[in-house]
C-alpha positions in Angstrom: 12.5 30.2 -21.7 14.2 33.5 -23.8 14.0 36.8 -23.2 13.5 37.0 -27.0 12.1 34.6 -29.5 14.5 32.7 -31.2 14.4 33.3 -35.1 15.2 29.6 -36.2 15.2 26.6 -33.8 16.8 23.1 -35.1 16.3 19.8 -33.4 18.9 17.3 -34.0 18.0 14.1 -31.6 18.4 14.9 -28.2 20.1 18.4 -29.4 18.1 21.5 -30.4 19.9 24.7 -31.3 18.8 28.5 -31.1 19.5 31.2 -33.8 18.9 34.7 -32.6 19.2 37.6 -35.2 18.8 41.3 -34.1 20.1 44.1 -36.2 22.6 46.5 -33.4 23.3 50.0 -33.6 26.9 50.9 -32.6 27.5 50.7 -28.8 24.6 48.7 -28.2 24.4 44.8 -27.0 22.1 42.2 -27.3 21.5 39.9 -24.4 19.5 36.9 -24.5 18.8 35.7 -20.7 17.6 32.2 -20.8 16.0 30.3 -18.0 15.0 27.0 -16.9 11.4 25.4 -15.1 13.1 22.4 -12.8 9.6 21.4 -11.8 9.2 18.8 -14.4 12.5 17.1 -13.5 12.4 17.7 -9.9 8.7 16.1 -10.2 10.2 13.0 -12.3 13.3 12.4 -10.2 10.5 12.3 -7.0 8.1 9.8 -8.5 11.3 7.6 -9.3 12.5 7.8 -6.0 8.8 6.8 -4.9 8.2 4.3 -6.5 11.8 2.5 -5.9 10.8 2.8 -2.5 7.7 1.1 -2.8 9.3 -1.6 -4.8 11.7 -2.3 -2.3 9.1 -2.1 0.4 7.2 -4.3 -1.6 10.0 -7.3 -2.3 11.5 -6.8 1.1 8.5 -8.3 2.9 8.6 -12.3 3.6 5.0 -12.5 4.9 1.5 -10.6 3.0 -1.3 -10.6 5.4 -4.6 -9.5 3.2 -7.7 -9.1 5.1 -11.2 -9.0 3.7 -14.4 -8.5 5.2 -17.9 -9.8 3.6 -21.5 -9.1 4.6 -23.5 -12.0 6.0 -27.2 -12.7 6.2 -28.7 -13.7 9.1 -32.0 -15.3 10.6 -32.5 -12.3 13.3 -31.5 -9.8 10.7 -28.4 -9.0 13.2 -25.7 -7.1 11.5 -22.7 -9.8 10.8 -19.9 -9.8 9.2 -17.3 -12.8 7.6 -13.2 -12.0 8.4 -11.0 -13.8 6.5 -7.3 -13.2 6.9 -4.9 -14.6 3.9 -1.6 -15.1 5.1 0.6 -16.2 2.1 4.7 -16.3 2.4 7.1 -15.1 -0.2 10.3 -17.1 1.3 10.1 -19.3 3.9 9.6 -18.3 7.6 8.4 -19.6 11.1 7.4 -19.5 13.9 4.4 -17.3 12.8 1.8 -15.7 14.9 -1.1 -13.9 13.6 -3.0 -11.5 15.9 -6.0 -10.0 14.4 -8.3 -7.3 16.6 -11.6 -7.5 17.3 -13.9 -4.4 17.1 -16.0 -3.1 20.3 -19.5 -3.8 20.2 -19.0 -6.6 18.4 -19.4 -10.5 19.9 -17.2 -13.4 18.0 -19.7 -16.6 16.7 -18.1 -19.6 17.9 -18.4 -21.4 15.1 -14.7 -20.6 12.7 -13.5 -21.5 9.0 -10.9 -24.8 8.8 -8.3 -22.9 10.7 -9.7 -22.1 14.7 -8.1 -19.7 16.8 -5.1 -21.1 19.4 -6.2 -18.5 21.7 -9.1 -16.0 22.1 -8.2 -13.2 24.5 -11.2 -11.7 25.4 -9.8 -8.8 27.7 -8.1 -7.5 25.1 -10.2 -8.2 22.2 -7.8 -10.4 20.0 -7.7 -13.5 18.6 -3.9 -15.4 17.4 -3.0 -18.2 15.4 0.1 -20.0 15.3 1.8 -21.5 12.7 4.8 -23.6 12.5 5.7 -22.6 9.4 5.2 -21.8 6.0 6.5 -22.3 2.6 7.2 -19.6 -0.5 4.1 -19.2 -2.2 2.0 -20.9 0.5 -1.2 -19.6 1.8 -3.3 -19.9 4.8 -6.5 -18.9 5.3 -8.2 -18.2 8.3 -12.1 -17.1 9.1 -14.2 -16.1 11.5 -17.8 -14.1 11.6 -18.3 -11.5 14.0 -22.2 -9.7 14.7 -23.7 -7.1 16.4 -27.4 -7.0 17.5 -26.9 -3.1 17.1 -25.9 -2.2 13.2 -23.9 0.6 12.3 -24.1 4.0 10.8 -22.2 4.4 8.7 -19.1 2.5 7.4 -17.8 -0.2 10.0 -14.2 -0.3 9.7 -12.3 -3.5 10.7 -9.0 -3.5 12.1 -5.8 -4.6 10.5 -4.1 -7.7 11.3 -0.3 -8.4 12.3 2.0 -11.2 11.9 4.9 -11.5 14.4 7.4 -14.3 12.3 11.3 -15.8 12.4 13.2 -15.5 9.4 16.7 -17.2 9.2 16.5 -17.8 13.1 
């Protein structure tokens, strides 16, 4: 931004030059103040440094745990829902143990997908699979349906799961 309007401005590429013309008197001077808006850079240099970060928070991880939740219908016309965890590895890792929450007011069906729980902890409302290990690119799939004989108002939010896993030893 000028103080003045420039009278001609030429763009050359990346370049652009000013031409200022004002007709002086004797003992006077012409000052043209120009200033700069760093919002737009400061703005641009912050999104790249975002989005580096998420890119290395993204390629960093060995282990993606995606969680999905689908409505069931039922005989009683309970309120029930269908977990499935995905577990799929990027490089190979061991020793993995998956630990997924259960929510309060809410009772487990014992019947589960291919994969069943090695341990159902009650107490602390949690169920855990382990697995040996996994292959890059491998998946697992784990599922389980959990109802309530009370239904909610409202959104019913599930809990996310977590992976405890060896990389390299």
């Amino acid at each position: 931004n000028f103080n003045f309007e420039p009278l001609v401005v030429a763009r050359e590429g990346f370049f652009v030059s000013y031409s200022f013309q004002k007709e002086l008197l004797p003992a006077e001077t012409f000052m043209v103040r120009a200033t700069t808006n760093w919002l737009y850079p400061l703005i641009l240099l912050l999104a790249v440094i975002i989005i580096a970060y998420l890119v290395k928070a993204y390629t960093s991880t060995f282990l993606v745990l995606r969680k999905r939740a689908t409505f069931v219908r039922t005989k009683g016309g309970e309120f029930a829902l269908k977990i499935t965890v995905i577990a799929r590895a990027k490089n190979f890792v061991e020793k993995i143990k998956i630990i997924d929450k259960i929510p309060f007011l809410v009772k487990v069906h014992e019947r589960f997908g291919v994969n069943e729980p090695d341990k159902i902890d009650e107490k602390n409302r949690r169920l855990e699979w382990n697995i040996e290990s996994l292959q890059p690119e491998e998946e697992r799939i784990f599922s389980y349906i959990i109802y309530s004989k009370i239904a909610p108002i409202g959104k019913f939010e599930i809990p996310t799961a977590t992976a405890v896993y060896e990389k390299e030893g």
